[in-house]
MARGULUM-247326 format. One record per residue (C-alpha): residue in one letter; residue number from 0; x negated, y negated, z negated. Coordinates in pm, 1 decimal. Layout:
// residues N
@aa: a | i: NUM | px: X | py: Y | pz: Z
...
//
This chain:
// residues 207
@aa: x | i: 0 | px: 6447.5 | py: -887.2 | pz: 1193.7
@aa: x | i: 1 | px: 6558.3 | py: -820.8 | pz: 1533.2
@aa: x | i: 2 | px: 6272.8 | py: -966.0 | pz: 1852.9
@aa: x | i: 3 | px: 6435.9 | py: -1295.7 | pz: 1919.7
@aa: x | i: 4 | px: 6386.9 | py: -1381.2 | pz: 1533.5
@aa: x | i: 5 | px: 6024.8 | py: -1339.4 | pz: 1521.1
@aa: x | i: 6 | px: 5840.7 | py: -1688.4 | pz: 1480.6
@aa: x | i: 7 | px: 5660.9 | py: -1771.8 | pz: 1802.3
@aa: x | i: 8 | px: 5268.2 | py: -1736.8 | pz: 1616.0
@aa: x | i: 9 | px: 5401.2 | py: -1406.5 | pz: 1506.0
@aa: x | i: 10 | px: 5535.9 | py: -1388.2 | pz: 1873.4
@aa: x | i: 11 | px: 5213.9 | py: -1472.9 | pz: 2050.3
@aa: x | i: 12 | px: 4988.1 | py: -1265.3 | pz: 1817.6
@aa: x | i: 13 | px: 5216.2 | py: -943.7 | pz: 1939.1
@aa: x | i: 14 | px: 5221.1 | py: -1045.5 | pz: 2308.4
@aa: x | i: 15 | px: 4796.4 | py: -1055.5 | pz: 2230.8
@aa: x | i: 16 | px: 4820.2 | py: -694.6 | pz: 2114.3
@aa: x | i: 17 | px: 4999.7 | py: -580.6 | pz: 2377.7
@aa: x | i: 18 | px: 4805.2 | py: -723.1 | pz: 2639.1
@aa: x | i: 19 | px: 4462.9 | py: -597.8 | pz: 2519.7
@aa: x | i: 20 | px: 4599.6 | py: -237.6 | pz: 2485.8
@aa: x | i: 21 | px: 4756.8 | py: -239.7 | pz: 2805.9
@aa: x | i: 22 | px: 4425.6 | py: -325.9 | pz: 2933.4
@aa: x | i: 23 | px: 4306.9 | py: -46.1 | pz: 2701.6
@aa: x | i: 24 | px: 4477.5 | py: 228.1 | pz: 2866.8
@aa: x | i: 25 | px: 4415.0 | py: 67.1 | pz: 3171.0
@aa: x | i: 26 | px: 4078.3 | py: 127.8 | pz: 3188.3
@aa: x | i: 27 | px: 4039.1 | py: 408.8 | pz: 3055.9
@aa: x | i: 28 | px: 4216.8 | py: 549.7 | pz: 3346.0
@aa: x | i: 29 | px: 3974.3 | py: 329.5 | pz: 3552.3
@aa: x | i: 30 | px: 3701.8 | py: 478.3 | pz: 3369.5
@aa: x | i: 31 | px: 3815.8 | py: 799.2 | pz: 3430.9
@aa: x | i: 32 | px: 3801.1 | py: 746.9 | pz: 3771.8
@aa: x | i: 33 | px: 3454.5 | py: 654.1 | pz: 3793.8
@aa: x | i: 34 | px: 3317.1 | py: 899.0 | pz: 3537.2
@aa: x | i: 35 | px: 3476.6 | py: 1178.9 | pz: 3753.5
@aa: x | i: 36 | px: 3226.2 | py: 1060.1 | pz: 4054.9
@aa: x | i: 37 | px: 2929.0 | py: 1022.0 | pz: 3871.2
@aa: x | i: 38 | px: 2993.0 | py: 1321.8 | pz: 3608.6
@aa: x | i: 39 | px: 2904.5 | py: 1108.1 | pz: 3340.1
@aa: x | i: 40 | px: 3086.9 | py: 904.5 | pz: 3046.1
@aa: x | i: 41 | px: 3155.9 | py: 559.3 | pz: 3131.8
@aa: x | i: 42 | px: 3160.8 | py: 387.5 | pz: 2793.5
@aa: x | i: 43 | px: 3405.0 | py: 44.7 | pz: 2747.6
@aa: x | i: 44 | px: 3392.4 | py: -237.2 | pz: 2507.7
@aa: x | i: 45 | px: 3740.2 | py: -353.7 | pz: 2352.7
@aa: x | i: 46 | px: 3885.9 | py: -630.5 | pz: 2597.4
@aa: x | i: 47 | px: 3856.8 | py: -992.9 | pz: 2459.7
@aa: x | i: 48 | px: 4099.5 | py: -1212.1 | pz: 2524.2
@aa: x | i: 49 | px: 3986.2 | py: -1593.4 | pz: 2636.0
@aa: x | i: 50 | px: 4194.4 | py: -1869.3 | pz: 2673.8
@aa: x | i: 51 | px: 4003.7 | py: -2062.6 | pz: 2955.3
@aa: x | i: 52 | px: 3996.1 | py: -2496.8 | pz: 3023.6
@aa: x | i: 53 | px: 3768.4 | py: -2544.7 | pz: 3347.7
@aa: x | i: 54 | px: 3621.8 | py: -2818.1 | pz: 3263.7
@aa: x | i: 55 | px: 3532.7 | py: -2686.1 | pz: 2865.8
@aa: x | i: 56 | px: 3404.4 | py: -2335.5 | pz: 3074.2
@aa: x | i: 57 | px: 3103.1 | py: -2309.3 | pz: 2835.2
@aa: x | i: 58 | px: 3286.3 | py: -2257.1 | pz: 2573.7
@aa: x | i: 59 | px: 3372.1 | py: -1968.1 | pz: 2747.8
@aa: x | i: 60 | px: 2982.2 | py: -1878.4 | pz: 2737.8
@aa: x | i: 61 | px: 3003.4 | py: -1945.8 | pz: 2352.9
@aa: x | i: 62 | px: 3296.3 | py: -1625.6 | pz: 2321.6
@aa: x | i: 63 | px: 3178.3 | py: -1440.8 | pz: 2509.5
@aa: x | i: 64 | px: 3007.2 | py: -1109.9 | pz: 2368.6
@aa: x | i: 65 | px: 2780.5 | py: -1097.2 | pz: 2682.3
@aa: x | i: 66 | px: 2701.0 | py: -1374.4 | pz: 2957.6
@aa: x | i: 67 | px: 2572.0 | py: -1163.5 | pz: 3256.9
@aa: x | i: 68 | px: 2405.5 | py: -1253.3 | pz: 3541.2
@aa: x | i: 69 | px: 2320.3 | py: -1058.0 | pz: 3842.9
@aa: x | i: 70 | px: 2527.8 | py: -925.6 | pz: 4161.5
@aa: x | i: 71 | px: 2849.2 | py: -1080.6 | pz: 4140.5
@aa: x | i: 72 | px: 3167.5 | py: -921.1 | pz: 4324.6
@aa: x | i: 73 | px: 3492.8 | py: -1086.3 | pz: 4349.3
@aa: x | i: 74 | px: 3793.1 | py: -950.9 | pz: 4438.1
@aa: x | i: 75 | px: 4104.2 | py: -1093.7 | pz: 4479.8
@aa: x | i: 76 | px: 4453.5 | py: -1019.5 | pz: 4348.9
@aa: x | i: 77 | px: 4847.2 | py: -1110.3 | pz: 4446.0
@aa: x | i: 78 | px: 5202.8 | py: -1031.4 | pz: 4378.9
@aa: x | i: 79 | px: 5420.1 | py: -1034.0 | pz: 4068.1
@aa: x | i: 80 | px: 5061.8 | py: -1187.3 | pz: 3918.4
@aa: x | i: 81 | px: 4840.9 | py: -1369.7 | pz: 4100.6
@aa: x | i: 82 | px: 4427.1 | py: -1391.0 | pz: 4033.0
@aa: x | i: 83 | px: 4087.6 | py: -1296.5 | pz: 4085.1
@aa: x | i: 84 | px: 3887.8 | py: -1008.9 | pz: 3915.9
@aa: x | i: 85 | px: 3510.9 | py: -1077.6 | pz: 3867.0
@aa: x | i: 86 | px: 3247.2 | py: -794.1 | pz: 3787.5
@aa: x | i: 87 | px: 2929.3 | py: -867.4 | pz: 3739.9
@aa: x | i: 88 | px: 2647.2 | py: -608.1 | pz: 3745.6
@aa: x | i: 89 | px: 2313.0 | py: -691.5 | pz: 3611.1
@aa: x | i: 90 | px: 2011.2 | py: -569.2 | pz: 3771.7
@aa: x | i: 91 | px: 1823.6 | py: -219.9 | pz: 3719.0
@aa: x | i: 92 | px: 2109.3 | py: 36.5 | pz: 3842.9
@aa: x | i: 93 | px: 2053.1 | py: 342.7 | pz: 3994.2
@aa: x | i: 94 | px: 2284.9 | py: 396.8 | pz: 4255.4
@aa: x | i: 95 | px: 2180.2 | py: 712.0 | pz: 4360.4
@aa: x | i: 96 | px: 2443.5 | py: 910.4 | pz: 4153.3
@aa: x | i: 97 | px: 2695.4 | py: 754.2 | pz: 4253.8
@aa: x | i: 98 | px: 2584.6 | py: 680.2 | pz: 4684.7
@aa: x | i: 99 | px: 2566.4 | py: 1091.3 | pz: 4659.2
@aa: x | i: 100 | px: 2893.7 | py: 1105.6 | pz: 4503.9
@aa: x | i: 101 | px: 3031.7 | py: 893.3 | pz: 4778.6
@aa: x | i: 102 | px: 2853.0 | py: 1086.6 | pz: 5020.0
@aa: x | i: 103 | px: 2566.2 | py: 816.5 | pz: 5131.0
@aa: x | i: 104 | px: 2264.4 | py: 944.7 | pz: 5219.0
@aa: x | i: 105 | px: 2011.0 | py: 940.5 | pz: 4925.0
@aa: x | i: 106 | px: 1740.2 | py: 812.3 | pz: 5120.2
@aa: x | i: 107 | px: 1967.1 | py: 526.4 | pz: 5201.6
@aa: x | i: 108 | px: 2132.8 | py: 453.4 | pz: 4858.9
@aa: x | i: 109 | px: 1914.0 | py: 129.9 | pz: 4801.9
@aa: x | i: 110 | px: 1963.2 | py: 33.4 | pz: 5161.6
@aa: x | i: 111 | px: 2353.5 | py: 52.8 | pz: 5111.6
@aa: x | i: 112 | px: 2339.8 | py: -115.9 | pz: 4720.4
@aa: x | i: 113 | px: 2586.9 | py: -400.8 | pz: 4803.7
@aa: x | i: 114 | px: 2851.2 | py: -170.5 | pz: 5008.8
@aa: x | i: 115 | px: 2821.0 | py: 69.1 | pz: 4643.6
@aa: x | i: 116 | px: 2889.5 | py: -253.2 | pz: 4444.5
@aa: x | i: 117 | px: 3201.2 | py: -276.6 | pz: 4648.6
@aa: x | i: 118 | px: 3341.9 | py: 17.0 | pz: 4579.0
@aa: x | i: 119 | px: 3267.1 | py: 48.7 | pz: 4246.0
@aa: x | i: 120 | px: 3431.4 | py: -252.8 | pz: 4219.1
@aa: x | i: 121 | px: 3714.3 | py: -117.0 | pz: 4384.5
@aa: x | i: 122 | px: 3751.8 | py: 198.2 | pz: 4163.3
@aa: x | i: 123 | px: 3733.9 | py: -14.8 | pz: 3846.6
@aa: x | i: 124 | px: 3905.5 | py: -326.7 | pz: 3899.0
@aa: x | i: 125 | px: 4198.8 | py: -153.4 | pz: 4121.2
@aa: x | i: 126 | px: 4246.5 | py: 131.7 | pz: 3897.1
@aa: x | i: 127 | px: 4255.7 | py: -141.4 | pz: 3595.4
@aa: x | i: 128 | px: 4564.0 | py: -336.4 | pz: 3778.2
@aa: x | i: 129 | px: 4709.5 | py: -69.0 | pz: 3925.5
@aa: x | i: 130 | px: 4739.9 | py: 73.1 | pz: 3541.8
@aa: x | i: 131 | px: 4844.2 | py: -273.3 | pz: 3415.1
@aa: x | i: 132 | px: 5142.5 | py: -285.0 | pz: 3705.2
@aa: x | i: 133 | px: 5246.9 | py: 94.2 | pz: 3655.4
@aa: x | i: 134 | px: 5286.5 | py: 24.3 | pz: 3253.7
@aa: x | i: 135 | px: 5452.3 | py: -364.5 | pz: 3342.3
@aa: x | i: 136 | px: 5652.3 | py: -167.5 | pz: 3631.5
@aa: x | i: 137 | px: 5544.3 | py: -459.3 | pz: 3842.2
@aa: x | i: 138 | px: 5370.9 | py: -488.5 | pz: 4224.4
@aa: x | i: 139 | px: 5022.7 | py: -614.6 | pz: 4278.1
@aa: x | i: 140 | px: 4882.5 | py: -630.4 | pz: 4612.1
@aa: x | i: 141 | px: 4480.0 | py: -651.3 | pz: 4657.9
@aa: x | i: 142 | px: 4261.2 | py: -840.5 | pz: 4915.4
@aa: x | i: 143 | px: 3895.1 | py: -680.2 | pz: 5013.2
@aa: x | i: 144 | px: 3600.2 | py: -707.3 | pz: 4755.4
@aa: x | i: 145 | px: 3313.7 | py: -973.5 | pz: 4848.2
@aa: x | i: 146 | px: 2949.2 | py: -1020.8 | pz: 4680.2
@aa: x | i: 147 | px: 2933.2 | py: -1366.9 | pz: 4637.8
@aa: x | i: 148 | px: 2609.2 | py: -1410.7 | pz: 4474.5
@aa: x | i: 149 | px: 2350.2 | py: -1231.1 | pz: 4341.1
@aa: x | i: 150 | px: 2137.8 | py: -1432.3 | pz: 4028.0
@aa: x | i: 151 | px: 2398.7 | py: -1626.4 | pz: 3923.8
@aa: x | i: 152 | px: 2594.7 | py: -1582.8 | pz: 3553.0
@aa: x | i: 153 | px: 2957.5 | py: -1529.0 | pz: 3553.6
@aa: x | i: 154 | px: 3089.8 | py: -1820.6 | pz: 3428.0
@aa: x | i: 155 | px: 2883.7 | py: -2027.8 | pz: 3699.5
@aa: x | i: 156 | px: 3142.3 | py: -1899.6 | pz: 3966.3
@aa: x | i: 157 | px: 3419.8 | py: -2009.1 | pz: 3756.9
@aa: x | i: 158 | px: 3303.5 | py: -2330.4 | pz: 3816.6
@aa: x | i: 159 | px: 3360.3 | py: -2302.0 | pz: 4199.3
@aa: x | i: 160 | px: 3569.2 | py: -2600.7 | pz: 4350.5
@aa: x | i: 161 | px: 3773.5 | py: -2402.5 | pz: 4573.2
@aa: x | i: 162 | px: 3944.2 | py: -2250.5 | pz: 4247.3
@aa: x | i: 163 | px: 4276.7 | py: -2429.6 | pz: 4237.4
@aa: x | i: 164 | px: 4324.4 | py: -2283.1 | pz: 3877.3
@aa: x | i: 165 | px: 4280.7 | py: -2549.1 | pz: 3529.2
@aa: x | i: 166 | px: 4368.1 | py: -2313.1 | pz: 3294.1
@aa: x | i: 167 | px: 4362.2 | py: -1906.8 | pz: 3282.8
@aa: x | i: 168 | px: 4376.5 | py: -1635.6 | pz: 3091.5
@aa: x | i: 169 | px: 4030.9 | py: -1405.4 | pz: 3126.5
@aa: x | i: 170 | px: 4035.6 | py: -1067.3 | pz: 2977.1
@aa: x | i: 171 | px: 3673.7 | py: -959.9 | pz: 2891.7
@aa: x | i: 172 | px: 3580.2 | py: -567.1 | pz: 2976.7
@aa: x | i: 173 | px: 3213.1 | py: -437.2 | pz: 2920.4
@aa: x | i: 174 | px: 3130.2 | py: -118.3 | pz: 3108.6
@aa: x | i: 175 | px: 2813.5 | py: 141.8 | pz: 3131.8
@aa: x | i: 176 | px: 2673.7 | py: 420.2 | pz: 3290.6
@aa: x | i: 177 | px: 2383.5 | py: 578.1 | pz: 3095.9
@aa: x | i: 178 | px: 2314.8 | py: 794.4 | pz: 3380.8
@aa: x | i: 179 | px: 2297.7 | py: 535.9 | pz: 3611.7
@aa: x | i: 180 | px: 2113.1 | py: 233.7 | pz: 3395.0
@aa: x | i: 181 | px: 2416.8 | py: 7.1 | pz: 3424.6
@aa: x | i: 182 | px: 2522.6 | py: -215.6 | pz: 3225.8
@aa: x | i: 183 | px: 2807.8 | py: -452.2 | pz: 3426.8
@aa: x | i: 184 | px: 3073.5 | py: -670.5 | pz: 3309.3
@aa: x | i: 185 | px: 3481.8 | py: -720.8 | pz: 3420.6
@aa: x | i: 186 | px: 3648.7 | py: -1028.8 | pz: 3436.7
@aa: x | i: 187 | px: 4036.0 | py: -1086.0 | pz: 3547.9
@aa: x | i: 188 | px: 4140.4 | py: -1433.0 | pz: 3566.5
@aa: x | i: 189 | px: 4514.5 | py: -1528.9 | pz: 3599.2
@aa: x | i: 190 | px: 4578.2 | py: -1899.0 | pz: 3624.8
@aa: x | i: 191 | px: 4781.5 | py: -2031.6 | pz: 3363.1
@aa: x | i: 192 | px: 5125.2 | py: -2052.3 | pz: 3560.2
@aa: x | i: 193 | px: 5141.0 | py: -1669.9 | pz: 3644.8
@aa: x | i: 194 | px: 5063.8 | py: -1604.0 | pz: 3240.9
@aa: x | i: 195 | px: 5472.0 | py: -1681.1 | pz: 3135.3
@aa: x | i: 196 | px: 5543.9 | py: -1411.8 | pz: 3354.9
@aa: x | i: 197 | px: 5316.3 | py: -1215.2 | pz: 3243.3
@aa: x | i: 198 | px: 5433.0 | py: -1258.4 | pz: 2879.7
@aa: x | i: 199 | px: 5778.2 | py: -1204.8 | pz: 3026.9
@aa: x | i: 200 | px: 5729.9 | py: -833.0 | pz: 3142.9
@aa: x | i: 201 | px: 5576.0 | py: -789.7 | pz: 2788.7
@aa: x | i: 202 | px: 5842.8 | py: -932.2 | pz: 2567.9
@aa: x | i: 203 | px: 6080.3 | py: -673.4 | pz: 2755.4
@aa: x | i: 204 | px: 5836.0 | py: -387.9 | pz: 2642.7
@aa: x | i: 205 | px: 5819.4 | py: -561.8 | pz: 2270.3
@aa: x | i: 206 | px: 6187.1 | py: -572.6 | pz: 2232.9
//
């Protein structure tokens, strides 16, 4: 049975696959990256896969292995795919392995907490796309991290009215630190219309 034959359930359940372990290997290499700053093991849940109606979002809270609340950073993606990644890091962290890694001042670690968030969020969520693109052979482009809140849970931003998206495709990434008492979730949103294309760059891997 040659690609083209395969039914499309059989179809979609391989393009599923494929996504979640690109997103595998993906971060992993993002893990890497952040384990080699704070010389510890970053350990990674399996990505989960939600299909996501704005208006049904807490059914999103019912799939979900984890709704966390805390600092929320947002950063923003474009290119070949278009979207927004969400991490969410609950509170309790110690930043002061990795502010010393990144050369802030110990004594100032707490004092600089949001400014770590962002670039955590930077090693984590680029290195994730960036991975995604090199495997896809695709260009993604990436606007500045922002903390938009700090108490609320996840799916509460989804619910944002400026979000021109309906329906989108979340992948669901857990992440910790033991060394650093975090415990912080990843969420990439692609609106629905940027997901055929994604699916397109995969089908020419699946054939």
């Amino acid at each position: 049975m040659t690609f083209h034959e395969i039914e499309e359930e059989d179809l979609n359940s391989l393009r599923k696959d494929a996504l979640q372990e690109i997103f595998n290997i993906s971060m992993g290499q993002a893990a890497d990256s952040l384990a080699s700053l704070v010389k510890d093991r970053v350990h990674l849940s399996v990505p989960q896969m939600h299909w996501v109606e704005k208006a049904e979002i807490t059914n999103l809270k019912a799939s979900m292995k984890r709704v966390p609340k805390g600092s929320i950073i947002c950063q923003p993606f474009s290119g070949f795919l278009k979207g927004e990644i969400l991490v969410c890091y609950e509170k309790g962290s110690d930043f002061n392995v990795i502010g010393e890694s990144l050369a802030y001042p110990r004594k100032q670690t707490q004092r600089w907490q949001s400014e770590l968030l962002l670039e955590i969020t930077n090693i984590l969520g680029g290195a994730c796309l960036r991975g995604v693109a090199e495997q896809l052979n695709i260009r993604i482009n990436f606007g500045p991290p922002a903390l938009i809140d700090r108490q609320s849970d996840v799916t509460a931003i989804l619910l944002n009215p400026s979000s021109i998206w309906h329906r989108a495709l979340m992948m669901e990434i857990g992440f910790s630190v033991q060394s650093m008492s975090m415990t912080s979730d990843i969420l990439i949103c692609m609106p629905e219309h940027y997901i055929e294309k994604l699916f397109g760059c995969i089908d020419l891997l699946l054939e």
